[in-house]
PDB file of N, CA, C and O in Angstrom:
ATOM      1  N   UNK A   1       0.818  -1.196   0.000  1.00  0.00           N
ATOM      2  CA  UNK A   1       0.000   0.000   0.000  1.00  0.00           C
ATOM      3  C   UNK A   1       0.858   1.255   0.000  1.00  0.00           C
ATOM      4  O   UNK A   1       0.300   2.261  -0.436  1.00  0.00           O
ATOM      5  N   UNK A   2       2.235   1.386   0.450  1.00  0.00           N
ATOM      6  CA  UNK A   2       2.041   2.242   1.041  1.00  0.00           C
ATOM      7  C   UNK A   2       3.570   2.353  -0.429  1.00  0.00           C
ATOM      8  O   UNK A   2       4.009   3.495  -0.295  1.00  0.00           O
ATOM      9  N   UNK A   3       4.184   1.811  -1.314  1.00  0.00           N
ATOM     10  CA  UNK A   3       4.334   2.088  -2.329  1.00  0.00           C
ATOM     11  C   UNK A   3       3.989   2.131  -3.493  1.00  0.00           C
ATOM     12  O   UNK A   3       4.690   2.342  -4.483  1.00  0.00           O
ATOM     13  N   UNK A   4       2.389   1.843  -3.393  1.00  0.00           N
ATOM     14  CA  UNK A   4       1.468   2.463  -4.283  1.00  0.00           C
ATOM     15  C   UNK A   4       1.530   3.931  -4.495  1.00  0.00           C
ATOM     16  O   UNK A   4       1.797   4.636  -5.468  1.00  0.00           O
ATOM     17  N   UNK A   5       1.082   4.238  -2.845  1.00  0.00           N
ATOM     18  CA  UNK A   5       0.773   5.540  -2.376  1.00  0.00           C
ATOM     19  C   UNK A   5       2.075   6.992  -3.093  1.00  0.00           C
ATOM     20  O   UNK A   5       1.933   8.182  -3.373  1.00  0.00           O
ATOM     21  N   UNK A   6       3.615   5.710  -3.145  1.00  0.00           N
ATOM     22  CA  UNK A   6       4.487   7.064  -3.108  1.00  0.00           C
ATOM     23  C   UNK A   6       4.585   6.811  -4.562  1.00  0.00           C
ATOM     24  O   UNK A   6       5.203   7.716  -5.124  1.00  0.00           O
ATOM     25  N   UNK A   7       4.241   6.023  -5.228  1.00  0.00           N
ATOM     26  CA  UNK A   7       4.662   5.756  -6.773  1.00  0.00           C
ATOM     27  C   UNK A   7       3.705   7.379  -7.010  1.00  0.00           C
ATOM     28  O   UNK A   7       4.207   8.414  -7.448  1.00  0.00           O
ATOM     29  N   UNK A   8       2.091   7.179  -6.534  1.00  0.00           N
ATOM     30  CA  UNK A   8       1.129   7.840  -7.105  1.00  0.00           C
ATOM     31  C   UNK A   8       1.320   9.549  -6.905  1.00  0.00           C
ATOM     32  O   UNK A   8       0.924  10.434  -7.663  1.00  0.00           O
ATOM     33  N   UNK A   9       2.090   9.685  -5.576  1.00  0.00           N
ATOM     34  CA  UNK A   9       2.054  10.815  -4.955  1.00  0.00           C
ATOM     35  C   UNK A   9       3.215  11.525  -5.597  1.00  0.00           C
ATOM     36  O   UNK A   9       3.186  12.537  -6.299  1.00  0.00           O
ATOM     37  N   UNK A  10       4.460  10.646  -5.141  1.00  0.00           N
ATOM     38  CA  UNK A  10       5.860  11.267  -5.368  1.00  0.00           C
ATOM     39  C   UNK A  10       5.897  11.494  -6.826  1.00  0.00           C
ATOM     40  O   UNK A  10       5.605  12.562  -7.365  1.00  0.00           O
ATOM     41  N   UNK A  11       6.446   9.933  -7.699  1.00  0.00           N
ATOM     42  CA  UNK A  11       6.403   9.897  -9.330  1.00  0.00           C
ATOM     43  C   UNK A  11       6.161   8.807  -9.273  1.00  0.00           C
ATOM     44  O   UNK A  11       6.479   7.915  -8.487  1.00  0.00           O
ATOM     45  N   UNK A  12       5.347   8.869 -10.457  1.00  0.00           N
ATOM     46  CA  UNK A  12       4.997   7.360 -11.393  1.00  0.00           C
ATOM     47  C   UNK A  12       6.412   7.571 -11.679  1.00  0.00           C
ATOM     48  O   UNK A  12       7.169   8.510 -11.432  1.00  0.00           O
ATOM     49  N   UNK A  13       6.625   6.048 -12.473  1.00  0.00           N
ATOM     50  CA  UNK A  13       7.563   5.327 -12.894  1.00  0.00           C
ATOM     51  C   UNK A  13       7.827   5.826 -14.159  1.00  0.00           C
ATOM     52  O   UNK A  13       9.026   6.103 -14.193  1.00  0.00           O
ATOM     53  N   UNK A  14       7.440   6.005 -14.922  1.00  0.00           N
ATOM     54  CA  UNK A  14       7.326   7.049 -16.500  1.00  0.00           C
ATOM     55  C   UNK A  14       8.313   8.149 -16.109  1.00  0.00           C
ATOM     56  O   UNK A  14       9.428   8.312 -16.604  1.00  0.00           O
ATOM     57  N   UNK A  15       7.803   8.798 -15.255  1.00  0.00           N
ATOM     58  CA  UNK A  15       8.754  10.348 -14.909  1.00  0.00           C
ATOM     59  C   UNK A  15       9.966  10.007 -13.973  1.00  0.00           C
ATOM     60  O   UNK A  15      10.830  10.876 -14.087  1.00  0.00           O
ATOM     61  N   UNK A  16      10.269   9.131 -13.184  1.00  0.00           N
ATOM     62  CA  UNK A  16      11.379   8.317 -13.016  1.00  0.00           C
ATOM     63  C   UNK A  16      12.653   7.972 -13.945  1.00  0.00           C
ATOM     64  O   UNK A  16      13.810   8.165 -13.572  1.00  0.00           O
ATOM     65  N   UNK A  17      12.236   7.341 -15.421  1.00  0.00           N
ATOM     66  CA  UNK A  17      13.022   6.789 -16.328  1.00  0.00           C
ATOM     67  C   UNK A  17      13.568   8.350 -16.727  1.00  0.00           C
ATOM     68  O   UNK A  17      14.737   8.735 -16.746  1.00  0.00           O
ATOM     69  N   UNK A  18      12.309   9.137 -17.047  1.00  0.00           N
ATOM     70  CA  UNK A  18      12.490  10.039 -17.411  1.00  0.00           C
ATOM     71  C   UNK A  18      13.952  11.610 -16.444  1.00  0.00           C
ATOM     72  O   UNK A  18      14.735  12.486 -16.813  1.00  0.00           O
ATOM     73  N   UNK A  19      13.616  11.208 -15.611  1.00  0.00           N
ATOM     74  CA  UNK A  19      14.872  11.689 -14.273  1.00  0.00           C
ATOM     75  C   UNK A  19      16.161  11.304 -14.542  1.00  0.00           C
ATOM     76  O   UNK A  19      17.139  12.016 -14.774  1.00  0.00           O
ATOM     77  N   UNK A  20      16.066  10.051 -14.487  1.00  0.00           N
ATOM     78  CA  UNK A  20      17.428   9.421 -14.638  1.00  0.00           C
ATOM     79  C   UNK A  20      17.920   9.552 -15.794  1.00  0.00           C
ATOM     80  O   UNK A  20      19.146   9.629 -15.722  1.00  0.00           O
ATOM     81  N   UNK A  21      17.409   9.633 -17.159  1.00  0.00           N
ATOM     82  CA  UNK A  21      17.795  10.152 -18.403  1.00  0.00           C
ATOM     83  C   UNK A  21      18.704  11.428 -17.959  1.00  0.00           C
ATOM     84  O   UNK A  21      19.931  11.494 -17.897  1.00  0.00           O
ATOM     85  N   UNK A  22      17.659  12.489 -17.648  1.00  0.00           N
ATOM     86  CA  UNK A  22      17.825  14.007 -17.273  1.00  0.00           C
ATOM     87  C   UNK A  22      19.252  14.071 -16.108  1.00  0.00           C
ATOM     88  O   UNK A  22      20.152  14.904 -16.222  1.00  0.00           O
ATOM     89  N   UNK A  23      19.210  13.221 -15.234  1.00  0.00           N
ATOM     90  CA  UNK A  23      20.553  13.352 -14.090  1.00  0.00           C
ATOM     91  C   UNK A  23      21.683  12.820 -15.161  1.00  0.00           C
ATOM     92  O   UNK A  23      22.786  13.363 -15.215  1.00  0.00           O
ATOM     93  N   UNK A  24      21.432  12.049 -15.753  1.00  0.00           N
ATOM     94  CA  UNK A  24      23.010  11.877 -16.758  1.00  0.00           C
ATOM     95  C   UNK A  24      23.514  12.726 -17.735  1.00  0.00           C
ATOM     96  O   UNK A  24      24.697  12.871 -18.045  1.00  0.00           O
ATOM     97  N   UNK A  25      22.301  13.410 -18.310  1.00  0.00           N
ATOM     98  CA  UNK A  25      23.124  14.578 -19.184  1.00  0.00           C
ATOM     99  C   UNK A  25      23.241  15.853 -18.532  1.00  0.00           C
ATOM    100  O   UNK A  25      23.607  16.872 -19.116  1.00  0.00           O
ATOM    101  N   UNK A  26      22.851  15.777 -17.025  1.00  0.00           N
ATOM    102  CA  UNK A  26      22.868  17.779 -16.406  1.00  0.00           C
ATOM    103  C   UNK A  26      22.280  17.384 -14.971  1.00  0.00           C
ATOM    104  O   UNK A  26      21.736  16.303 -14.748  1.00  0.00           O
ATOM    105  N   UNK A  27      22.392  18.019 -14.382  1.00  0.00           N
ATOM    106  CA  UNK A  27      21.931  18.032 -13.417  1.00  0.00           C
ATOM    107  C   UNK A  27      20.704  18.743 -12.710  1.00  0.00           C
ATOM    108  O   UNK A  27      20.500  19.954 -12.791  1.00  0.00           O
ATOM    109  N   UNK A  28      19.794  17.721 -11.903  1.00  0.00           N
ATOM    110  CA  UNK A  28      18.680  17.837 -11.611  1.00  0.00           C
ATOM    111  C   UNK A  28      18.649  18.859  -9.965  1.00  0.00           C
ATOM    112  O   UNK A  28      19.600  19.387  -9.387  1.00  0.00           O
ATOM    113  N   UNK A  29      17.404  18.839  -9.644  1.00  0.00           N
ATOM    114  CA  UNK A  29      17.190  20.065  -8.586  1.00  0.00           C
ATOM    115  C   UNK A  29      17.216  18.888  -7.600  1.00  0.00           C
ATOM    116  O   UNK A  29      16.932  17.739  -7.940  1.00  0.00           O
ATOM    117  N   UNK A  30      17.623  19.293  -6.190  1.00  0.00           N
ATOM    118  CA  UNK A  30      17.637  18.693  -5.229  1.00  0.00           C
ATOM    119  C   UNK A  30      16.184  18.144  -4.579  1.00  0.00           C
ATOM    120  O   UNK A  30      16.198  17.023  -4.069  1.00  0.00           O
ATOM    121  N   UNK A  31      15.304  18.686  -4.586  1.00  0.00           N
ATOM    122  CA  UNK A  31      14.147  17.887  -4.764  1.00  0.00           C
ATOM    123  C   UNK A  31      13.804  16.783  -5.835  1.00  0.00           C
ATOM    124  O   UNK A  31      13.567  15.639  -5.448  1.00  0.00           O
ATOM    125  N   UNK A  32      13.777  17.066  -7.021  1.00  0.00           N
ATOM    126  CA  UNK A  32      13.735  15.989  -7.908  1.00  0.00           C
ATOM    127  C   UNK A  32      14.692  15.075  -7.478  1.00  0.00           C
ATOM    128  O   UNK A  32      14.242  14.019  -7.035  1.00  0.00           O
ATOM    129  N   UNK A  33      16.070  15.238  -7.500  1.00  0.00           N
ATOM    130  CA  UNK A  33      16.883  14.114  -6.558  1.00  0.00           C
ATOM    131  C   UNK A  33      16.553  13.492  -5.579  1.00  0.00           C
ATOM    132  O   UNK A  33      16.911  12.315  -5.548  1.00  0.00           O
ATOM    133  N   UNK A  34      15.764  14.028  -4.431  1.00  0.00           N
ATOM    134  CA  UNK A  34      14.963  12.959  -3.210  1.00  0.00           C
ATOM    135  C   UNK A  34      13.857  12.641  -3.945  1.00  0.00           C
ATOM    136  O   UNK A  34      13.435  11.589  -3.464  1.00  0.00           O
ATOM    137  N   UNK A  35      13.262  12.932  -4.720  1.00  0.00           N
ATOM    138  CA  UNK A  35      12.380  11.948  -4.863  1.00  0.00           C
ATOM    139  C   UNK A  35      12.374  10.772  -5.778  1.00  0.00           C
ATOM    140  O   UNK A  35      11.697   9.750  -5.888  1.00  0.00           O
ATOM    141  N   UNK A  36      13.723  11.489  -6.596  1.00  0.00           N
ATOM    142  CA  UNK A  36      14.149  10.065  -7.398  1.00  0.00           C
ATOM    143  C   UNK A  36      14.910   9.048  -6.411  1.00  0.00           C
ATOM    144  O   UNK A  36      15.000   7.855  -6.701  1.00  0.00           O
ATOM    145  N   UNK A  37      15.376   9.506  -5.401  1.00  0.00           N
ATOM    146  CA  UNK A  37      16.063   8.372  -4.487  1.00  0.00           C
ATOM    147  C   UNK A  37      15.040   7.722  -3.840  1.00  0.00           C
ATOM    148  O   UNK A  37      15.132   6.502  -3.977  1.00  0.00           O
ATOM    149  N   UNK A  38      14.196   8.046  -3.253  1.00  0.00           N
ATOM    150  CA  UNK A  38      12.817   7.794  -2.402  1.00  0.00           C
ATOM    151  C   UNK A  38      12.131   6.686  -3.484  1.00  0.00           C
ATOM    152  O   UNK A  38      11.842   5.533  -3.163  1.00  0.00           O
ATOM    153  N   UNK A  39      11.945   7.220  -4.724  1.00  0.00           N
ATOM    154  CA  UNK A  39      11.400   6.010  -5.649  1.00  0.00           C
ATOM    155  C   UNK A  39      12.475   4.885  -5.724  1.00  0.00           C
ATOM    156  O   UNK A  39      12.245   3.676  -5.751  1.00  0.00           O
ATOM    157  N   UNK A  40      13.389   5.345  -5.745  1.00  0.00           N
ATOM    158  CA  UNK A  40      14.487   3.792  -6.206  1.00  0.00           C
ATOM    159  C   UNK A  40      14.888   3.123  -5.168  1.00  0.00           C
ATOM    160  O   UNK A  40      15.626   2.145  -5.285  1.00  0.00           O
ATOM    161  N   UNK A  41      14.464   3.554  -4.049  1.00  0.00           N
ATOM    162  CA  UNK A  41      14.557   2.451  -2.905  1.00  0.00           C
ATOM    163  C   UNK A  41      13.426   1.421  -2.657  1.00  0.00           C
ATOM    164  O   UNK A  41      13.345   0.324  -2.106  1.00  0.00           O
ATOM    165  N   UNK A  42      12.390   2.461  -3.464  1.00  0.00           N
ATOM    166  CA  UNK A  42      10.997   1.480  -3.176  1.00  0.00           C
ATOM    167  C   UNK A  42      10.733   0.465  -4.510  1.00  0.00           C
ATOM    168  O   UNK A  42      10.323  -0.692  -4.423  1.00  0.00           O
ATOM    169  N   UNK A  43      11.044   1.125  -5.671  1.00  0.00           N
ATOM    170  CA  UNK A  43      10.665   0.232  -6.672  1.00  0.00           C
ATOM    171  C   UNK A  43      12.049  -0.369  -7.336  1.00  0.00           C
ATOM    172  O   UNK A  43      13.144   0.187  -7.419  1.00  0.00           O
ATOM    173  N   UNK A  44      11.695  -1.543  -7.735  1.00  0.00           N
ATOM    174  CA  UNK A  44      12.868  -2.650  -7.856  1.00  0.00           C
ATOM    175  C   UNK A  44      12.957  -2.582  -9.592  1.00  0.00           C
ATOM    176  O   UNK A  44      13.987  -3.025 -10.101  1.00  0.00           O
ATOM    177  N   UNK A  45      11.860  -2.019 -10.505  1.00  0.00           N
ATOM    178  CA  UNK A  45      12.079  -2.344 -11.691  1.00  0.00           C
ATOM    179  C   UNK A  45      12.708  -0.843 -12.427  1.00  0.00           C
ATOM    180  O   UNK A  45      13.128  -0.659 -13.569  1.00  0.00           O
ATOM    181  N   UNK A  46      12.603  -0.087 -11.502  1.00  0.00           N
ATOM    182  CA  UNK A  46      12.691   1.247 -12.076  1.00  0.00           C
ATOM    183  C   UNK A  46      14.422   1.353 -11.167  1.00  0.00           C
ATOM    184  O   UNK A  46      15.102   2.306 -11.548  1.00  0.00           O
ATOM    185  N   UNK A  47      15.084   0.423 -10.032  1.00  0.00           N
ATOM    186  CA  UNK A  47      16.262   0.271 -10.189  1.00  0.00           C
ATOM    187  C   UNK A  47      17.013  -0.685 -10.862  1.00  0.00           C
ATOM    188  O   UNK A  47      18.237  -0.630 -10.982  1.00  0.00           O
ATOM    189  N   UNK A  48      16.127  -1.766 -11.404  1.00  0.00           N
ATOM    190  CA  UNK A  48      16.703  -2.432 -12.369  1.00  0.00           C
ATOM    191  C   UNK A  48      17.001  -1.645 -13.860  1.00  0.00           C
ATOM    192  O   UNK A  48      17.894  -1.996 -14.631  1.00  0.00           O
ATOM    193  N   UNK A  49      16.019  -0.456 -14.111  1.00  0.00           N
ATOM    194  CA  UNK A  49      16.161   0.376 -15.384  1.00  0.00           C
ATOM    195  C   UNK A  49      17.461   0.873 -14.941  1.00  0.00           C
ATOM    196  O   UNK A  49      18.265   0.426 -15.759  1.00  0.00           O
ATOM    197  N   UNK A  50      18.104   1.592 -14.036  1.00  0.00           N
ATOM    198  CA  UNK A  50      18.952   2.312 -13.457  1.00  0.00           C
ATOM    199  C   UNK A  50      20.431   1.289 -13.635  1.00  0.00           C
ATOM    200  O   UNK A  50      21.562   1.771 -13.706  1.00  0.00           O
ATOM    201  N   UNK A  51      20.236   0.346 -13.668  1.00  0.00           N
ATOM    202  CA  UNK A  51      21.454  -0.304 -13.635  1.00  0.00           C
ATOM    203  C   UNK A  51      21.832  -0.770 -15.075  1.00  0.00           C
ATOM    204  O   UNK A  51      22.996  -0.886 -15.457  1.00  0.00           O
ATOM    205  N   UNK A  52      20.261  -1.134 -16.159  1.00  0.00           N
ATOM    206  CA  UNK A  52      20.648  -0.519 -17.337  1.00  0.00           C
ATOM    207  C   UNK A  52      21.210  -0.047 -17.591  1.00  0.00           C
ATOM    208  O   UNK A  52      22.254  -0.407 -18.135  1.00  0.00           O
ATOM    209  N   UNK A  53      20.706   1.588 -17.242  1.00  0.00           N
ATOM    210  CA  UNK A  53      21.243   2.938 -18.240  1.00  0.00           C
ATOM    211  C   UNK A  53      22.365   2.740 -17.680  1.00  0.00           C
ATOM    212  O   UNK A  53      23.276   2.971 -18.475  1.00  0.00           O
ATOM    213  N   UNK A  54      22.753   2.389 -16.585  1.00  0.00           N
ATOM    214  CA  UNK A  54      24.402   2.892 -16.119  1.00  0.00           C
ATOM    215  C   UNK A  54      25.275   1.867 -17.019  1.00  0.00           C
ATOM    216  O   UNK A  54      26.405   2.283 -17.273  1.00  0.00           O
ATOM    217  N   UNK A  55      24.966   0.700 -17.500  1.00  0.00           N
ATOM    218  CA  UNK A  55      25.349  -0.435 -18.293  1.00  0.00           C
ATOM    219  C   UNK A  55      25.803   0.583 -19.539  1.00  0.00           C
ATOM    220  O   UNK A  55      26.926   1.081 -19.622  1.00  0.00           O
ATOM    221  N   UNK A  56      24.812   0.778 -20.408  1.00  0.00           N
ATOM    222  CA  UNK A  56      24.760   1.852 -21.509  1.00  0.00           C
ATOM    223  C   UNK A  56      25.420   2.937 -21.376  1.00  0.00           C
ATOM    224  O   UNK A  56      26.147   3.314 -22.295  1.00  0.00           O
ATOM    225  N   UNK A  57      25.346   3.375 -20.665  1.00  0.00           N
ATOM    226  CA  UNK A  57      26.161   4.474 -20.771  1.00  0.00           C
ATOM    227  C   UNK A  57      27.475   4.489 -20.339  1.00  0.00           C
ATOM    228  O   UNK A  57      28.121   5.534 -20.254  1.00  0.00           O
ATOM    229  N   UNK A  58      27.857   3.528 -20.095  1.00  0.00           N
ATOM    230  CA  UNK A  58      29.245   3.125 -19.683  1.00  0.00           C
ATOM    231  C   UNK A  58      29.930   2.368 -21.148  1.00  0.00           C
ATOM    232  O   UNK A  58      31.152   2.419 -21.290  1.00  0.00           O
ATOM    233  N   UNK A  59      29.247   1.820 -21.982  1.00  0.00           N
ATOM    234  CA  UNK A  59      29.425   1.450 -23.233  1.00  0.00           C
ATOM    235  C   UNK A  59      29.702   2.245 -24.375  1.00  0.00           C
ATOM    236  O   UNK A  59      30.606   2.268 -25.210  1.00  0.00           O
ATOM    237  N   UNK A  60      28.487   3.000 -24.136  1.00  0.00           N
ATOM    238  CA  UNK A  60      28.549   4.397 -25.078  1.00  0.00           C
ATOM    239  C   UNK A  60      29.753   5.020 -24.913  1.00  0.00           C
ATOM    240  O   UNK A  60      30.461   5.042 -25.920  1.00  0.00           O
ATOM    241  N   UNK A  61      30.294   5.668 -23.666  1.00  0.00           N
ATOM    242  CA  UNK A  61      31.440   6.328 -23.549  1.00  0.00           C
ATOM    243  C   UNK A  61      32.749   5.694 -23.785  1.00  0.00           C
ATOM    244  O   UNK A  61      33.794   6.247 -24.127  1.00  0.00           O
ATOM    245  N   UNK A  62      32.575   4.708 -23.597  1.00  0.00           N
ATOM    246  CA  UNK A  62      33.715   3.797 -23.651  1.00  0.00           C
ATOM    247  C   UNK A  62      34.424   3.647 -25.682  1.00  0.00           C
ATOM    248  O   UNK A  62      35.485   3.787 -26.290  1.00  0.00           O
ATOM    249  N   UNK A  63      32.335   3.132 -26.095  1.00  0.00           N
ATOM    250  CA  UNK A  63      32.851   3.988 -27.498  1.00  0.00           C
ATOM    251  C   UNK A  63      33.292   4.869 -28.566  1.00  0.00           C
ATOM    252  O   UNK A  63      33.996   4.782 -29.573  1.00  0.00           O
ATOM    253  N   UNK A  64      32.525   5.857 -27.885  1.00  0.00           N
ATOM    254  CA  UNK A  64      33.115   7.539 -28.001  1.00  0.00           C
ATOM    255  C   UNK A  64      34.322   7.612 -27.988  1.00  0.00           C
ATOM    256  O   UNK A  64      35.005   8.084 -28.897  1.00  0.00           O
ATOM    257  N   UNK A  65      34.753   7.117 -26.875  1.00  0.00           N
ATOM    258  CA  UNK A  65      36.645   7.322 -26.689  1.00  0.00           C
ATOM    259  C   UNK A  65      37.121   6.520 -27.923  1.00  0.00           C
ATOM    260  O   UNK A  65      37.436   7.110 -28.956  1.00  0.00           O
ATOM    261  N   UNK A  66      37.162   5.480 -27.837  1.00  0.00           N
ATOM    262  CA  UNK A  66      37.199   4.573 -29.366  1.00  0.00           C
ATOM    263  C   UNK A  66      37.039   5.607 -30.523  1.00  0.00           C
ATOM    264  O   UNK A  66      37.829   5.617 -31.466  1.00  0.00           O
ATOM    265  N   UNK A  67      36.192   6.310 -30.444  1.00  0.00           N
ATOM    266  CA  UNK A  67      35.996   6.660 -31.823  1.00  0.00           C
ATOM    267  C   UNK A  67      37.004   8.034 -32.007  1.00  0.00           C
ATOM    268  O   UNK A  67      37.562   8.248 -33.084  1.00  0.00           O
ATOM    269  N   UNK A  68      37.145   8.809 -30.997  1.00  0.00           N
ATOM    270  CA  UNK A  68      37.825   9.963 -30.924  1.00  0.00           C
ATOM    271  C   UNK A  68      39.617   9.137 -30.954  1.00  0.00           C
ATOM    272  O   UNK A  68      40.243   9.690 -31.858  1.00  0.00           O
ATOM    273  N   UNK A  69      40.285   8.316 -30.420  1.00  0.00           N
ATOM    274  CA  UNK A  69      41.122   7.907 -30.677  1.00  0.00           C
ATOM    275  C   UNK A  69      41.560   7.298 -31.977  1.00  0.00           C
ATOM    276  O   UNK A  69      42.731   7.224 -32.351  1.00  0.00           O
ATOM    277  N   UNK A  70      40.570   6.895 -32.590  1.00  0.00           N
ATOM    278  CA  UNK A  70      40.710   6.665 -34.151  1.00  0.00           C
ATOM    279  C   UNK A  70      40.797   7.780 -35.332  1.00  0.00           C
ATOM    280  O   UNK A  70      41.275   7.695 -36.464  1.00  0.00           O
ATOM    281  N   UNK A  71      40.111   8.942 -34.603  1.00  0.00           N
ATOM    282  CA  UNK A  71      39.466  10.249 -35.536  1.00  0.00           C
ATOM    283  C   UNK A  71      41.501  10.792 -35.369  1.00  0.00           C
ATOM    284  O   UNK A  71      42.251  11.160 -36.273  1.00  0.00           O
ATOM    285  N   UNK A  72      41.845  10.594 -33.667  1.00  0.00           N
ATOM    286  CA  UNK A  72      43.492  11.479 -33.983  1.00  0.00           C
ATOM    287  C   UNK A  72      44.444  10.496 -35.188  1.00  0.00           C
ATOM    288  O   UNK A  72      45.196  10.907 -36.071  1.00  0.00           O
ATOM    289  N   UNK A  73      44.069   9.063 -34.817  1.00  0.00           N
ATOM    290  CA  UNK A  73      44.909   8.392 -35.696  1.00  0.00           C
ATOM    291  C   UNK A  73      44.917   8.162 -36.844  1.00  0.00           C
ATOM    292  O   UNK A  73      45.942   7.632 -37.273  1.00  0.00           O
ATOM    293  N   UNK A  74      43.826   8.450 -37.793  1.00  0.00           N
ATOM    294  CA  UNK A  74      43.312   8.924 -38.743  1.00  0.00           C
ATOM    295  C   UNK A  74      43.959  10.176 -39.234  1.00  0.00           C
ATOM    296  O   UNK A  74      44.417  10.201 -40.376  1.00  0.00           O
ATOM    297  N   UNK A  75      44.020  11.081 -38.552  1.00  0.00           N
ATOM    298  CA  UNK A  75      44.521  12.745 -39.267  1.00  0.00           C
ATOM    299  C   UNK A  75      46.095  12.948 -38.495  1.00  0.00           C
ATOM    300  O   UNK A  75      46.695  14.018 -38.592  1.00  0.00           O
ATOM    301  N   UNK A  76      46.742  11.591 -37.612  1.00  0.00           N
ATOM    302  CA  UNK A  76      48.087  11.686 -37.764  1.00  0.00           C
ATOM    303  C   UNK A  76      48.228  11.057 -39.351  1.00  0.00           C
ATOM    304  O   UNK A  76      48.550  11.690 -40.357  1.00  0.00           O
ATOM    305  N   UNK A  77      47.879   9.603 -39.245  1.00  0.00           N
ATOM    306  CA  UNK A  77      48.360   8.749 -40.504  1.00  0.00           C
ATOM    307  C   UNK A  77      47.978   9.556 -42.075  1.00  0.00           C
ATOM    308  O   UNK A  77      48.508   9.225 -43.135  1.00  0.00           O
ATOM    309  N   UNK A  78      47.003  10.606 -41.940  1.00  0.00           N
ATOM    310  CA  UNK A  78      47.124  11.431 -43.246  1.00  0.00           C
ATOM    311  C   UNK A  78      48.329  12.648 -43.129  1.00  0.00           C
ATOM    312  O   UNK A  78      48.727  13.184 -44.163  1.00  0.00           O
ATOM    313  N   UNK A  79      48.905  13.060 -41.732  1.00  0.00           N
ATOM    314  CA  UNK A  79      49.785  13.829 -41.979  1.00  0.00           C
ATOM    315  C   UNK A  79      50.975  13.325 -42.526  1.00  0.00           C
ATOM    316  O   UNK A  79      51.682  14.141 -43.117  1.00  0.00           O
ATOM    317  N   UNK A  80      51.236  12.522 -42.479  1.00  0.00           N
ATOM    318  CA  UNK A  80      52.548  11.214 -42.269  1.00  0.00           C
ATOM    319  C   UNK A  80      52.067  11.331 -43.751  1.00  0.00           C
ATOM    320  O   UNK A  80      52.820  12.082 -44.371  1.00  0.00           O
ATOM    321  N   UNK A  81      51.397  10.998 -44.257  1.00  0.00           N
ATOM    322  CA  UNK A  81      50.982  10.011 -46.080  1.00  0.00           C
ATOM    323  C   UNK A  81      51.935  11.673 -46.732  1.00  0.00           C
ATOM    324  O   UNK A  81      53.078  11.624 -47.185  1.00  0.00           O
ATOM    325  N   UNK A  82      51.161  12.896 -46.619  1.00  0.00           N
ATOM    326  CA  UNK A  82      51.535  14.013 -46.850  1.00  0.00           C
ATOM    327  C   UNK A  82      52.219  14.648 -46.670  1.00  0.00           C
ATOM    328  O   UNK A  82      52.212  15.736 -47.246  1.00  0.00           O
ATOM    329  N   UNK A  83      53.348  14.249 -45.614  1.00  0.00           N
ATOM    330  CA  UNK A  83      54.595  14.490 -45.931  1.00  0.00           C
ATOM    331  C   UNK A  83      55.505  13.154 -46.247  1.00  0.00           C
ATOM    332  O   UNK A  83      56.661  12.911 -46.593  1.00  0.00           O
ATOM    333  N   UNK A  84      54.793  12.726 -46.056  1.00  0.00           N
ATOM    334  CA  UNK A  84      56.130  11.472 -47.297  1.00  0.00           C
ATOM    335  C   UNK A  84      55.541  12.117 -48.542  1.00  0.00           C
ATOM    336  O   UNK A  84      56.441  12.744 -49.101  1.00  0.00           O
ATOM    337  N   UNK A  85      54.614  12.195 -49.071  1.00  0.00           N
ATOM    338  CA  UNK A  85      54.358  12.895 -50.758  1.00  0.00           C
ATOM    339  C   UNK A  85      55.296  13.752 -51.322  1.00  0.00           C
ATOM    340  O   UNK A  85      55.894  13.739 -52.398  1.00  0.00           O
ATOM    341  N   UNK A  86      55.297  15.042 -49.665  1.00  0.00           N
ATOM    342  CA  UNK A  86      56.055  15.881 -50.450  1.00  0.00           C
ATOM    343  C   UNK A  86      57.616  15.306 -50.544  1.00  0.00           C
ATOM    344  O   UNK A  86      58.281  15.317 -51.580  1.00  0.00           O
ATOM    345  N   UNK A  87      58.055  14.816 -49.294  1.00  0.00           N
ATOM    346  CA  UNK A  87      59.511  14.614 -49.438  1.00  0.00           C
ATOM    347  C   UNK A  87      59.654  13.693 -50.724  1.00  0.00           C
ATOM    348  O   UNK A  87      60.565  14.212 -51.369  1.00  0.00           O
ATOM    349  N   UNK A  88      59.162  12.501 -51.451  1.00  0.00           N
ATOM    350  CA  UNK A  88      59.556  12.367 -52.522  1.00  0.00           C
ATOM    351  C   UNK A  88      58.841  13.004 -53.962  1.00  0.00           C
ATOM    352  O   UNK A  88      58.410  12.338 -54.903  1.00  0.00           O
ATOM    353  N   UNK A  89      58.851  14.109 -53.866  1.00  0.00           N
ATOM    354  CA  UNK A  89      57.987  14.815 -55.144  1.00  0.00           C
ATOM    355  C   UNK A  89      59.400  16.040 -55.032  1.00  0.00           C
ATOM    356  O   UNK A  89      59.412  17.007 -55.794  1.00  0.00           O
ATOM    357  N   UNK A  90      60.498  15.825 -54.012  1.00  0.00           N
ATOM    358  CA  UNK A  90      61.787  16.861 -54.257  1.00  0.00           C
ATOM    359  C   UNK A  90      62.056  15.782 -54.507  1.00  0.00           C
ATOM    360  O   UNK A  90      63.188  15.504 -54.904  1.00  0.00           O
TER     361      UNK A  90
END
């Protein structure tokens, strides 16, 4: 009953997912923060979403870096091609 009561009162679960989206790209108001903590102690599927996104987004970044380390090695290995060109074109 009585996490019915705070799902209904505090946040449904919809605006929950929706929080935790919002706390990873910026930061949320300190109220919205207790009540996103207050929900994730009570509901188990909306901290199972939470351990998701933290899954994902630990992937994502992990690829990003991947991709930005390829983007420098990429525009070293064209500097390198372009000056070997010029040195044998004297």
């Amino acid at each position: 009953m009585l996490k019915k009561l705070i799902h209904m009162i505090f946040l449904p679960c919809s605006e929950v997912t929706l929080l935790m989206e919002k706390r990873n790209a910026e930061n949320i108001s300190p109220s919205e923060n207790w009540k996103l903590n207050l929900h994730l102690k009570i509901c188990k599927w909306c901290r199972a979403y939470k351990q998701k996104l933290e899954i994902l987004d630990d992937i994502l970044k992990r690829k990003l870096s991947q991709e930005k380390e390829n983007e420098i090695n990429n525009t070293e290995i064209q500097l390198f091609k372009e000056k070997v060109i010029k040195n044998l074109d004297i």
